[in-house]
PDB file of N, CA, C and O in Angstrom, chain B, residues numbered from 101:
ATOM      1  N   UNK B 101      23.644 -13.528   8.953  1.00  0.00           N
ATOM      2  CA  UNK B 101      25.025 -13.193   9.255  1.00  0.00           C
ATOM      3  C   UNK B 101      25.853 -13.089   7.976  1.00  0.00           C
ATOM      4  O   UNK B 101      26.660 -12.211   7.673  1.00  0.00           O
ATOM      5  N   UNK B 102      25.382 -14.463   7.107  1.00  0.00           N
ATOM      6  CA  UNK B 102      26.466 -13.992   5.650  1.00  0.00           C
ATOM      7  C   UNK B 102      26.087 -12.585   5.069  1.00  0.00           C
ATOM      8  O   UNK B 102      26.839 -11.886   4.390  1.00  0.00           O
ATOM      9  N   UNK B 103      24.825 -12.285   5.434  1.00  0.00           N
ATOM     10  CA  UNK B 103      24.566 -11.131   4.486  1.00  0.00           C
ATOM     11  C   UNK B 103      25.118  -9.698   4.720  1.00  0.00           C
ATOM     12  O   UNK B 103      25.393  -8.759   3.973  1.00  0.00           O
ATOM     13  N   UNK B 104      25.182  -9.961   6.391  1.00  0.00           N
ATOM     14  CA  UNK B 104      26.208  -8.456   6.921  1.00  0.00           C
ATOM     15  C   UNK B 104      27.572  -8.787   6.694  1.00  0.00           C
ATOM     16  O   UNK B 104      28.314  -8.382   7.589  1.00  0.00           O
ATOM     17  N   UNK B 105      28.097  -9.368   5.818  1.00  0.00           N
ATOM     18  CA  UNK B 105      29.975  -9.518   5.820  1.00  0.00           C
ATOM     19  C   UNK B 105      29.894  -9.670   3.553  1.00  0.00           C
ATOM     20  O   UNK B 105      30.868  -9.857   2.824  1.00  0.00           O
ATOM     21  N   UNK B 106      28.238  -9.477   3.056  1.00  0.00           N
ATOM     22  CA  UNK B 106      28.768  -9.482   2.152  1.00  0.00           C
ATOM     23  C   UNK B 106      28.827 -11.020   1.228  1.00  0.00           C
ATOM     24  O   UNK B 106      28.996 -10.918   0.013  1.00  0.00           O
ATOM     25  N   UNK B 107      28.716 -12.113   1.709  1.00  0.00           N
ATOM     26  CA  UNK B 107      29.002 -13.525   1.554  1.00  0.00           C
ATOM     27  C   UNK B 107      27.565 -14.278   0.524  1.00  0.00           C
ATOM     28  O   UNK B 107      26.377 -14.028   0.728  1.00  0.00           O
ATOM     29  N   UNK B 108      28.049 -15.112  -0.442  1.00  0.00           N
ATOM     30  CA  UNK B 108      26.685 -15.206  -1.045  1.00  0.00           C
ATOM     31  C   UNK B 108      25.807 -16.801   0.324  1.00  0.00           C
ATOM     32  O   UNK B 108      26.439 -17.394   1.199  1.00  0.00           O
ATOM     33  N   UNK B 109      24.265 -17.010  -0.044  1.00  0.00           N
ATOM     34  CA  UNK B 109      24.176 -17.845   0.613  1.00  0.00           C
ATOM     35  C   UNK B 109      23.285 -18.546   0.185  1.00  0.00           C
ATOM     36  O   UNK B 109      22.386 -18.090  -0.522  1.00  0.00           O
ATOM     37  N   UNK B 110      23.393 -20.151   0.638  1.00  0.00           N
ATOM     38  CA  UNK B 110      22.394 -21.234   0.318  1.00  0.00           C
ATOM     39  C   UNK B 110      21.626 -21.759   1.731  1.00  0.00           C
ATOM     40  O   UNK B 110      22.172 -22.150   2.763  1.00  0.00           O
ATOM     41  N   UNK B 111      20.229 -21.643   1.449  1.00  0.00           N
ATOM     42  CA  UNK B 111      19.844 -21.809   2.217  1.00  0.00           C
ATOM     43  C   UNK B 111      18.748 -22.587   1.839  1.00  0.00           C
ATOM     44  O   UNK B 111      18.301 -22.462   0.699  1.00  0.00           O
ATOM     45  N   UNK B 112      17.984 -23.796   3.055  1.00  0.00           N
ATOM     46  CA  UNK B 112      16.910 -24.144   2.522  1.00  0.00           C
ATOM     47  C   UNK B 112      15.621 -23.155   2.664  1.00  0.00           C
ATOM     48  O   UNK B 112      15.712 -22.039   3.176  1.00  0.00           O
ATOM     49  N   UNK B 113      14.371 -23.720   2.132  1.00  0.00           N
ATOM     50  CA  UNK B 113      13.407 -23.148   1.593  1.00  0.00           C
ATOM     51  C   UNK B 113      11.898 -23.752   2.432  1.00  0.00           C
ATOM     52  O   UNK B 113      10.888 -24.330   2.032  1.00  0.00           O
ATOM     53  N   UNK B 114      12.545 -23.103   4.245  1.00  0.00           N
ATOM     54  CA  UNK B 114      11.745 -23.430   4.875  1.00  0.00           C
ATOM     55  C   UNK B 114      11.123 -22.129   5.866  1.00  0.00           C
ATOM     56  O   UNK B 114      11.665 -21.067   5.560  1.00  0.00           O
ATOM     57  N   UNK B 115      10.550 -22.054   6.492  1.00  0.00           N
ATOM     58  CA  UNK B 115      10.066 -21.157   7.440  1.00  0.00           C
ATOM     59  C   UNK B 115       9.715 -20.099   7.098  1.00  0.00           C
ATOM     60  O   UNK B 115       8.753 -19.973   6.341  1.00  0.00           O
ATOM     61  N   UNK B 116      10.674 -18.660   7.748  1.00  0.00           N
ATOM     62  CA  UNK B 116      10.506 -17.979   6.836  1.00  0.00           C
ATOM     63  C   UNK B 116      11.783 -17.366   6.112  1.00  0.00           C
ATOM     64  O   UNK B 116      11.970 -16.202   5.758  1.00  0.00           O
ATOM     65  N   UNK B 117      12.441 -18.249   6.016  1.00  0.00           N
ATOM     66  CA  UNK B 117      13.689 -18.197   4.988  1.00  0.00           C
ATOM     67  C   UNK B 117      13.835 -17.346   3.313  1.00  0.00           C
ATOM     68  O   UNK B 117      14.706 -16.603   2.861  1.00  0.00           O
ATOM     69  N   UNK B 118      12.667 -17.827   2.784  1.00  0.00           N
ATOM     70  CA  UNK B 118      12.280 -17.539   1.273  1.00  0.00           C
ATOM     71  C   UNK B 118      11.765 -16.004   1.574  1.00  0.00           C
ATOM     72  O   UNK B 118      11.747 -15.278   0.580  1.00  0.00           O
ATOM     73  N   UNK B 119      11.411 -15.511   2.624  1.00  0.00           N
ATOM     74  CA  UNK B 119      11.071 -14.183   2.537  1.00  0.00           C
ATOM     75  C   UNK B 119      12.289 -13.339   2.739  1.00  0.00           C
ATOM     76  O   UNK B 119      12.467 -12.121   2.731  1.00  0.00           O
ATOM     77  N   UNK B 120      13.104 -14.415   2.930  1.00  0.00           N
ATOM     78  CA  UNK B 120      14.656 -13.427   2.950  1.00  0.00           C
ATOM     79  C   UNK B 120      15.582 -13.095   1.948  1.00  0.00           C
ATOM     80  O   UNK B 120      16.099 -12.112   1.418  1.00  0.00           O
ATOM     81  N   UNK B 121      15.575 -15.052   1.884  1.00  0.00           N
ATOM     82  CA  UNK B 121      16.868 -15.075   0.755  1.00  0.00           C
ATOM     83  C   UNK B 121      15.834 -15.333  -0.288  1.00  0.00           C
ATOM     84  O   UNK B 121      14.847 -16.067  -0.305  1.00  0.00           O
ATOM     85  N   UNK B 122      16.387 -14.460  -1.204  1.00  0.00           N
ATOM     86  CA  UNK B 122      15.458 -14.586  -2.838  1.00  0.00           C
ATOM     87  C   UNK B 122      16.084 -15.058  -3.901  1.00  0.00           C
ATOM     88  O   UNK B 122      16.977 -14.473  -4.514  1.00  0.00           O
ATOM     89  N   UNK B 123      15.302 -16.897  -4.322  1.00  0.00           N
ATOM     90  CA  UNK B 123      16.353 -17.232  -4.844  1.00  0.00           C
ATOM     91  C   UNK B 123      16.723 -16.794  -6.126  1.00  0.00           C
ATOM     92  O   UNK B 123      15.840 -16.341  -6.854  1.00  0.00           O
ATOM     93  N   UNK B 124      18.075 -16.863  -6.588  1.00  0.00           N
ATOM     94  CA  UNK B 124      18.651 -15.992  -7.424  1.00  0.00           C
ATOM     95  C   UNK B 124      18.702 -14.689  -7.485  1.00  0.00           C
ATOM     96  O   UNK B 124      19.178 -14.138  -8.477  1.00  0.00           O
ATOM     97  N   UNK B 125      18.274 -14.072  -6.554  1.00  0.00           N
ATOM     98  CA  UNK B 125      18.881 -12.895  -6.438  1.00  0.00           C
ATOM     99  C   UNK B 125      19.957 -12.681  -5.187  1.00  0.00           C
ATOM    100  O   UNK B 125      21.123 -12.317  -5.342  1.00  0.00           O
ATOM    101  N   UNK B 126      19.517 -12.891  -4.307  1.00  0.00           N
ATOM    102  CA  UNK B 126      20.495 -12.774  -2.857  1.00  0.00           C
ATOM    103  C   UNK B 126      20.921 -13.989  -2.370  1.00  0.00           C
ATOM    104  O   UNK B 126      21.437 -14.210  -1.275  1.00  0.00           O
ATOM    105  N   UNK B 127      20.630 -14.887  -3.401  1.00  0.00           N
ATOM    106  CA  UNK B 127      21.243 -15.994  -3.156  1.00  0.00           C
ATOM    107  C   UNK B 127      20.607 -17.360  -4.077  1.00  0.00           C
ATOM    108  O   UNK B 127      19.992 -17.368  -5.143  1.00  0.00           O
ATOM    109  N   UNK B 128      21.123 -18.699  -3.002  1.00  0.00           N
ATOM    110  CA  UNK B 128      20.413 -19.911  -3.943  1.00  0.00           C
ATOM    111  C   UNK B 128      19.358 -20.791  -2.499  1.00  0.00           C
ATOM    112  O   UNK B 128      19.875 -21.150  -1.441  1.00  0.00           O
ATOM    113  N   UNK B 129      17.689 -20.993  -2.878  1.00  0.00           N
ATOM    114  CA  UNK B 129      16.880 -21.707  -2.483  1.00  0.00           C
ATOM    115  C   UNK B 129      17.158 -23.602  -2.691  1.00  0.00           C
ATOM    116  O   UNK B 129      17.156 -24.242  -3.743  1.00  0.00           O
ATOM    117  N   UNK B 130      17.327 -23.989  -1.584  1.00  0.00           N
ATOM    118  CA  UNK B 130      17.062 -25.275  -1.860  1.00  0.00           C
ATOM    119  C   UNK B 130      15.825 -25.824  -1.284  1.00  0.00           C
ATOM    120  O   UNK B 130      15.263 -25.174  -0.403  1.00  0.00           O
ATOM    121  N   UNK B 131      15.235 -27.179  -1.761  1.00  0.00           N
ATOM    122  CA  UNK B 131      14.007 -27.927  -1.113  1.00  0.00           C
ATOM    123  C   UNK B 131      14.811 -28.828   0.560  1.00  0.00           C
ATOM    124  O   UNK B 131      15.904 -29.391   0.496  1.00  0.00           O
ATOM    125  N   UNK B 132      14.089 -28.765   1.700  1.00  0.00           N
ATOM    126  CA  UNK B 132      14.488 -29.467   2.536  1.00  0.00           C
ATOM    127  C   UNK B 132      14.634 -30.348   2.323  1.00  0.00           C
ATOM    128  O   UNK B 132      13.973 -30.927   1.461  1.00  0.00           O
ATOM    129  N   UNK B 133      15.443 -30.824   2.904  1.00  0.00           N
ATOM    130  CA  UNK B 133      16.226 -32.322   2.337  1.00  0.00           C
ATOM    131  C   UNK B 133      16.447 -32.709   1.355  1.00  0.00           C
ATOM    132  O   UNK B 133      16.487 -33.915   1.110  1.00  0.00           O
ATOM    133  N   UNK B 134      16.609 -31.993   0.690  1.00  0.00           N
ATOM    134  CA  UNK B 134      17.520 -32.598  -0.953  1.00  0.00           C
ATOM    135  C   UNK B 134      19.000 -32.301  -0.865  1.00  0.00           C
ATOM    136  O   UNK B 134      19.521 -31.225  -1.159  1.00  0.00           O
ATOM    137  N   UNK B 135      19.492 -33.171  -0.510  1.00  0.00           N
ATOM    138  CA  UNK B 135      20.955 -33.150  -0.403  1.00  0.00           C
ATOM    139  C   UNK B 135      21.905 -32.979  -1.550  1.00  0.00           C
ATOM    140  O   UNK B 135      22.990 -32.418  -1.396  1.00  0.00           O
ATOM    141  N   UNK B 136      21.374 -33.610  -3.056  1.00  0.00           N
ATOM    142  CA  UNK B 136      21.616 -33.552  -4.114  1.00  0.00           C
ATOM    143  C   UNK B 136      21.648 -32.073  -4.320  1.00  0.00           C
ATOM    144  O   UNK B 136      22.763 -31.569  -4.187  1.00  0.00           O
ATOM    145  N   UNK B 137      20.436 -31.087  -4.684  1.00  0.00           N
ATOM    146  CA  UNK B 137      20.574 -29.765  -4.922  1.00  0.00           C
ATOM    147  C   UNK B 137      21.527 -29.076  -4.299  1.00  0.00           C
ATOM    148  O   UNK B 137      22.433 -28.506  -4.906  1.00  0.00           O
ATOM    149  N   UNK B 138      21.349 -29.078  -2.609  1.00  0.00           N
ATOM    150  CA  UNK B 138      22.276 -27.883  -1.581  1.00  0.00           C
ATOM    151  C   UNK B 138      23.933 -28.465  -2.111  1.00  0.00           C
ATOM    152  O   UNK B 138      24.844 -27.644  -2.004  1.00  0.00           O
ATOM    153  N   UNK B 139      24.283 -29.933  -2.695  1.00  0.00           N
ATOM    154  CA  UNK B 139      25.443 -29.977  -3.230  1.00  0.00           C
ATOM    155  C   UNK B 139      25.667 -29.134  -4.525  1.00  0.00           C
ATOM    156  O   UNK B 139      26.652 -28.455  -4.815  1.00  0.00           O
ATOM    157  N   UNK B 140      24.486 -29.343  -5.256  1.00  0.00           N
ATOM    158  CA  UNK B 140      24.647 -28.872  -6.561  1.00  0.00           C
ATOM    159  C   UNK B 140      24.993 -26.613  -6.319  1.00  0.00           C
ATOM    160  O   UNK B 140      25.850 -25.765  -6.569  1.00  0.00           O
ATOM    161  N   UNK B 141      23.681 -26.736  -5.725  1.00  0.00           N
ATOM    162  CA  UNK B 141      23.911 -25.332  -5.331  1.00  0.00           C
ATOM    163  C   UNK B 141      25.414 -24.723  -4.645  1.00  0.00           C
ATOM    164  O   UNK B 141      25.762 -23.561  -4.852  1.00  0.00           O
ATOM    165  N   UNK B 142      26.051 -25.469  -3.994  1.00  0.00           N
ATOM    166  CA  UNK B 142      27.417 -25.300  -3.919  1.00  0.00           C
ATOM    167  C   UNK B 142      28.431 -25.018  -4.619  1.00  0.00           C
ATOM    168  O   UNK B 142      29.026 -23.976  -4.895  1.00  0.00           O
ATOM    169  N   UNK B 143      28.592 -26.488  -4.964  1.00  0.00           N
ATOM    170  CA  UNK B 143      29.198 -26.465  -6.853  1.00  0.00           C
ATOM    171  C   UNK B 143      29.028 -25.102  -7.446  1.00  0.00           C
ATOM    172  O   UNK B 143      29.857 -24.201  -7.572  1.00  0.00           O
ATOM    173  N   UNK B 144      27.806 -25.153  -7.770  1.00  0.00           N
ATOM    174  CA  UNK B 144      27.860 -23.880  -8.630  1.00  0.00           C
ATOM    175  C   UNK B 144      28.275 -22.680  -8.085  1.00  0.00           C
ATOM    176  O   UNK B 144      28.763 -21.797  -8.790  1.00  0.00           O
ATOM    177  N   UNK B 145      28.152 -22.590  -7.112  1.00  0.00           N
ATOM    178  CA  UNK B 145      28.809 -20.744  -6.574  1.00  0.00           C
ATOM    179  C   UNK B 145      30.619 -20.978  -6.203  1.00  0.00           C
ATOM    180  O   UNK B 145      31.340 -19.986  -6.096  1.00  0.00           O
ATOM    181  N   UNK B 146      31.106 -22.213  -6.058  1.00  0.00           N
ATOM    182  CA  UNK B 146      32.208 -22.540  -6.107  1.00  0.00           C
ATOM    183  C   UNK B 146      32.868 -22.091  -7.203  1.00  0.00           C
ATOM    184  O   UNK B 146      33.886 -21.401  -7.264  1.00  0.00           O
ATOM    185  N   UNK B 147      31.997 -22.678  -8.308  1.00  0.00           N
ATOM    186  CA  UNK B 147      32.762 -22.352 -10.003  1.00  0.00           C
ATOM    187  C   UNK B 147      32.139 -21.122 -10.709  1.00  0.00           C
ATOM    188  O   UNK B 147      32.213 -21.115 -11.938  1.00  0.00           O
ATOM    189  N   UNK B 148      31.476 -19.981 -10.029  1.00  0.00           N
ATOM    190  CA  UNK B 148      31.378 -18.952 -10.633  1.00  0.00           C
ATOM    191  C   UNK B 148      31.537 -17.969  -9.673  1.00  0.00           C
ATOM    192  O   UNK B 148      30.937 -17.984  -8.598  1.00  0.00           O
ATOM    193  N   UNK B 149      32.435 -16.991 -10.065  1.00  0.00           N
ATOM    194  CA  UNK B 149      33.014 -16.066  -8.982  1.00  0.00           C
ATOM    195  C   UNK B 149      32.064 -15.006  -9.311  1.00  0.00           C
ATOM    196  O   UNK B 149      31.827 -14.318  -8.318  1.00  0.00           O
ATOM    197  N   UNK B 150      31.377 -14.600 -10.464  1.00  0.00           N
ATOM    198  CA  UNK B 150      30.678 -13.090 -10.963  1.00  0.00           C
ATOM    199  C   UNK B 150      29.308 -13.297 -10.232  1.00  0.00           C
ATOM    200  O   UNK B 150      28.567 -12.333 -10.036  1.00  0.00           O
ATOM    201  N   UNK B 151      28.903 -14.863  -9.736  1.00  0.00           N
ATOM    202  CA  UNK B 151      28.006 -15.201  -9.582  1.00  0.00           C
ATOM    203  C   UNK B 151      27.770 -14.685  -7.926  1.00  0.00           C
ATOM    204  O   UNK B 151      26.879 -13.993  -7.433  1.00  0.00           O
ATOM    205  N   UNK B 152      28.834 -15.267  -7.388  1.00  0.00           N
ATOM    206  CA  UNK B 152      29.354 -14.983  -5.635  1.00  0.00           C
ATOM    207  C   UNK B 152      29.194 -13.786  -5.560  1.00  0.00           C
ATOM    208  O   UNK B 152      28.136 -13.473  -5.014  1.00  0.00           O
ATOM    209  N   UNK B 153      29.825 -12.968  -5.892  1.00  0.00           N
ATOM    210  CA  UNK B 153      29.807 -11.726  -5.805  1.00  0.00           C
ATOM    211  C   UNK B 153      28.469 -10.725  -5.956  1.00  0.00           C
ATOM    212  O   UNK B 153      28.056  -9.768  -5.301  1.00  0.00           O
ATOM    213  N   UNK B 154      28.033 -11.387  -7.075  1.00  0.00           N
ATOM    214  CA  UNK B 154      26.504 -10.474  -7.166  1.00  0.00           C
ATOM    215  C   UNK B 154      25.792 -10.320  -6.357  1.00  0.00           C
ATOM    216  O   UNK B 154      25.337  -9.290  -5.858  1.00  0.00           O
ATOM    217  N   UNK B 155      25.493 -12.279  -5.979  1.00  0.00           N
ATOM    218  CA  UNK B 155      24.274 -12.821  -4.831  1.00  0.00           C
ATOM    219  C   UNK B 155      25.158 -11.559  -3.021  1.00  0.00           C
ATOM    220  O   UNK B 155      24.583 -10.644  -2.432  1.00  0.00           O
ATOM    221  N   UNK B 156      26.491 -12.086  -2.764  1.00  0.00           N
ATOM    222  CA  UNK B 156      26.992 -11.341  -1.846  1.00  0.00           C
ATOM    223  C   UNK B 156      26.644 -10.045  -1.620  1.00  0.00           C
ATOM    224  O   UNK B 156      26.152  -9.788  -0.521  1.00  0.00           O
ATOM    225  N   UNK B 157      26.817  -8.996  -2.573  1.00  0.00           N
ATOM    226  CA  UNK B 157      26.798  -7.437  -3.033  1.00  0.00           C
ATOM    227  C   UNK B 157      24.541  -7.307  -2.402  1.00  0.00           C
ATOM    228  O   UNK B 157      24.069  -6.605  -1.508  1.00  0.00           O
ATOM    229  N   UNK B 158      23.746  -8.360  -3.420  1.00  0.00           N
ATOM    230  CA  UNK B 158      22.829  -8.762  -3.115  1.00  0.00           C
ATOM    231  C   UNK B 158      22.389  -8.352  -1.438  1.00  0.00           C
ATOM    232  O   UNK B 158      21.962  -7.416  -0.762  1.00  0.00           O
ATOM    233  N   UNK B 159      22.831  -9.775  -1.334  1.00  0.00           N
ATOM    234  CA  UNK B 159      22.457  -9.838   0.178  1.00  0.00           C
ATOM    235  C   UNK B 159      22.947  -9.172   1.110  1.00  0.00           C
ATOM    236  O   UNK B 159      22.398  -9.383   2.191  1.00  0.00           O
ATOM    237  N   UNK B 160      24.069  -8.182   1.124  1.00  0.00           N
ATOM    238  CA  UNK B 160      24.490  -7.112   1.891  1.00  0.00           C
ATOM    239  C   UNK B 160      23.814  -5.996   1.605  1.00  0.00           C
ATOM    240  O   UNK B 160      23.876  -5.302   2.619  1.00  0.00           O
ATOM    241  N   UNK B 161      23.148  -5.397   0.704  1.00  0.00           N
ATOM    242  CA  UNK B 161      21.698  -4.490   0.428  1.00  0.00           C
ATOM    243  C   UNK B 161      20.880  -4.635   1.243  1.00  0.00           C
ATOM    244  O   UNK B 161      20.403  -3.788   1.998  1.00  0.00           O
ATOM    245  N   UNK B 162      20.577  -6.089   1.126  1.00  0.00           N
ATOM    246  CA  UNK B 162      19.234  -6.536   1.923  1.00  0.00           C
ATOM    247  C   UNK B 162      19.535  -6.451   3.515  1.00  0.00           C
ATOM    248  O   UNK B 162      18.601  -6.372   4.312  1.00  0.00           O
ATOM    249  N   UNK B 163      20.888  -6.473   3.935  1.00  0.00           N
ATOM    250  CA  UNK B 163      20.884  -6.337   4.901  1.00  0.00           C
ATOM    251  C   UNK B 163      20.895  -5.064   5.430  1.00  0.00           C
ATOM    252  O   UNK B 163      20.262  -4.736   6.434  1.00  0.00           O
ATOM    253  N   UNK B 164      21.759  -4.179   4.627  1.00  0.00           N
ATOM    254  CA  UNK B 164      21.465  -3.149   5.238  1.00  0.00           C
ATOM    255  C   UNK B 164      20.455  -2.162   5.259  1.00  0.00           C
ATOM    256  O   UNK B 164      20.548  -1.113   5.896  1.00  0.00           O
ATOM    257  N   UNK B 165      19.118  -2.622   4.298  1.00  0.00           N
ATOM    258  CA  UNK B 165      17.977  -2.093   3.769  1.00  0.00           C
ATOM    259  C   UNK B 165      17.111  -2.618   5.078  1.00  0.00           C
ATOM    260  O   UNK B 165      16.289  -1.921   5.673  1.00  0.00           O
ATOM    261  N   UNK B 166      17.384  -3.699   5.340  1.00  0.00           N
ATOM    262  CA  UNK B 166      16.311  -4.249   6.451  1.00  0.00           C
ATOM    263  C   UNK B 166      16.396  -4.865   7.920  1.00  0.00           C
ATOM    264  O   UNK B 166      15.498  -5.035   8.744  1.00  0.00           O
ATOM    265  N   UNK B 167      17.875  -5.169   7.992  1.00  0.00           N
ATOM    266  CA  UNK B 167      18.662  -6.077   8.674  1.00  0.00           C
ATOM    267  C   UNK B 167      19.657  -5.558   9.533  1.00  0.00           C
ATOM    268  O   UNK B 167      20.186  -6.152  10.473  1.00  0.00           O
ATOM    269  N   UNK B 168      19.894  -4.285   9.102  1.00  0.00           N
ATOM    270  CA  UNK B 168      21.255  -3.667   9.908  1.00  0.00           C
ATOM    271  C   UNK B 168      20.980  -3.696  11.439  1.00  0.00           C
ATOM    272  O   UNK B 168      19.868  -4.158  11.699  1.00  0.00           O
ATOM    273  N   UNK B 169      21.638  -3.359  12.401  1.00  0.00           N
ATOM    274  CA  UNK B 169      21.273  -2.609  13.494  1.00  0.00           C
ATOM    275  C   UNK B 169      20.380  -1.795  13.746  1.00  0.00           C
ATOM    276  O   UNK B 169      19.370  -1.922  14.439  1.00  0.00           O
ATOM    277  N   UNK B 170      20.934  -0.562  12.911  1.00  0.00           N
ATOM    278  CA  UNK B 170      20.219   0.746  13.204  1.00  0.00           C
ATOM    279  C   UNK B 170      18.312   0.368  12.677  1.00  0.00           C
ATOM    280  O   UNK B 170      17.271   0.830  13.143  1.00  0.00           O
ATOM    281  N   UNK B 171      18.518  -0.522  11.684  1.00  0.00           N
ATOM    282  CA  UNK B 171      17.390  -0.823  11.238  1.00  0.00           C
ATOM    283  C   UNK B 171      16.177  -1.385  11.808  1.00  0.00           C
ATOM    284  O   UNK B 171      14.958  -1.230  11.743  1.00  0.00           O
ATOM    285  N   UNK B 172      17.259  -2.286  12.542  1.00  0.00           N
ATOM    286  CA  UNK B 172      16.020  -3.320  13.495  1.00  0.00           C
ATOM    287  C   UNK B 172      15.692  -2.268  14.459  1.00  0.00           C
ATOM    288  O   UNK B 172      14.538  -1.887  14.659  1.00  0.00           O
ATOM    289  N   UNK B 173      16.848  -1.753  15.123  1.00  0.00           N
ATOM    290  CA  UNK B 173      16.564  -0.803  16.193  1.00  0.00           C
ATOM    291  C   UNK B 173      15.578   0.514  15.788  1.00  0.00           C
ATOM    292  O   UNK B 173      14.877   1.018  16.666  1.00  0.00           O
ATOM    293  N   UNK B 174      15.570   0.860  14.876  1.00  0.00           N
ATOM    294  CA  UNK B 174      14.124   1.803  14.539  1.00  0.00           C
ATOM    295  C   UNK B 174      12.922   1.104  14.209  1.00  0.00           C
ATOM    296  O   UNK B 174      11.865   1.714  14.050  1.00  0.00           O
ATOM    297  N   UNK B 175      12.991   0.167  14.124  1.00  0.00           N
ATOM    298  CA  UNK B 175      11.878  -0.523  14.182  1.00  0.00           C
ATOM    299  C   UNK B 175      10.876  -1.165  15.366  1.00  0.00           C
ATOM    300  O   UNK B 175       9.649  -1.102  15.443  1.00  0.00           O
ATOM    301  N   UNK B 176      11.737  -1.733  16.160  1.00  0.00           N
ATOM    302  CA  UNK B 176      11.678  -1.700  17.655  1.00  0.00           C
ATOM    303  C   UNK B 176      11.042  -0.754  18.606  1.00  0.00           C
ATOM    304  O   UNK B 176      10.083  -0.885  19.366  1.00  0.00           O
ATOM    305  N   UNK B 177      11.996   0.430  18.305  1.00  0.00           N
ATOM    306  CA  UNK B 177      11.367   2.199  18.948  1.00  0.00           C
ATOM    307  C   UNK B 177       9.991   1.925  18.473  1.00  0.00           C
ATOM    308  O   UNK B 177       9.123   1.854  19.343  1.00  0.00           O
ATOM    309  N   UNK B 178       9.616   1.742  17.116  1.00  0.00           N
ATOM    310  CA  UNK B 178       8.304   1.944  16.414  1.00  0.00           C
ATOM    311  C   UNK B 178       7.514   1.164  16.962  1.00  0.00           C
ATOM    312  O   UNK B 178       6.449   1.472  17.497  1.00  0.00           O
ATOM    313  N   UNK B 179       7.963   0.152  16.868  1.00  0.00           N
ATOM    314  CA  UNK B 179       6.655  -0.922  17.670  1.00  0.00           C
ATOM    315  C   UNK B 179       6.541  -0.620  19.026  1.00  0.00           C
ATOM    316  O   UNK B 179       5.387  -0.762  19.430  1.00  0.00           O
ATOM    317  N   UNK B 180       7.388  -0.230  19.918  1.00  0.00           N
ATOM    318  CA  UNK B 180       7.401  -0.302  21.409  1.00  0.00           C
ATOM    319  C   UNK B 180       6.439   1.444  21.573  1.00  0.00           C
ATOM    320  O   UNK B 180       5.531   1.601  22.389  1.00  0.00           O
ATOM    321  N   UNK B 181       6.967   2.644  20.527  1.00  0.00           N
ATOM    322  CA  UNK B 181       5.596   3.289  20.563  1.00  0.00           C
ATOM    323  C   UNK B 181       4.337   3.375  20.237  1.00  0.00           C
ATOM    324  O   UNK B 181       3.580   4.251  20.654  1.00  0.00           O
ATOM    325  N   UNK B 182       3.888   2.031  19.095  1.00  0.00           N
ATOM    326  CA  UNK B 182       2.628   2.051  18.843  1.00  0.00           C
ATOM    327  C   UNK B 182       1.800   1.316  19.905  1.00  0.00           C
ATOM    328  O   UNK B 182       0.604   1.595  19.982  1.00  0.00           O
ATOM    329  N   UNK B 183       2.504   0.094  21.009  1.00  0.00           N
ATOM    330  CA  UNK B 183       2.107  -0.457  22.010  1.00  0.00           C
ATOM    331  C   UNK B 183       2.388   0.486  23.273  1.00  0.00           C
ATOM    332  O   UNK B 183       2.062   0.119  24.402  1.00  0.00           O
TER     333      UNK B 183
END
């Protein structure tokens, strides 16, 4: 959702999360349960605005490269005609 409005994001570094958010590029990876980092990782996008913006700009690519509507929805068609 942050990534369709543009928004940078921290996320942990579980499931399949890391195949999304790439850290330092579309955003910041934390380890589950390290409460220390996902603070630290905060902090830091708090106090750098060139930083927000990149990861944001980032992850709104990715969304609309892979994530959009129209996207999922041609993808869908695709699978529902190869089955």
């Amino acid at each position: 959702e942050a990534f369709s409005v543009g928004k940078p994001v921290v996320a942990t570094a579980v499931g399949g999360t890391p195949e999304i958010v790439e850290d330092r590029k579309n955003g910041l990876l934390v380890q589950v349960k390290d409460v220390d980092g996902l603070a630290d990782a905060i902090i830091e996008l708090i106090n750098n605005e060139d930083e927000r913006r990149r990861y944001g700009v980032a992850g709104y690519q990715r969304y609309k490269n892979d994530f959009s509507y129209e996207k999922m929805s041609e993808r869908y068609i695709e699978y529902y005609e190869k089955i």
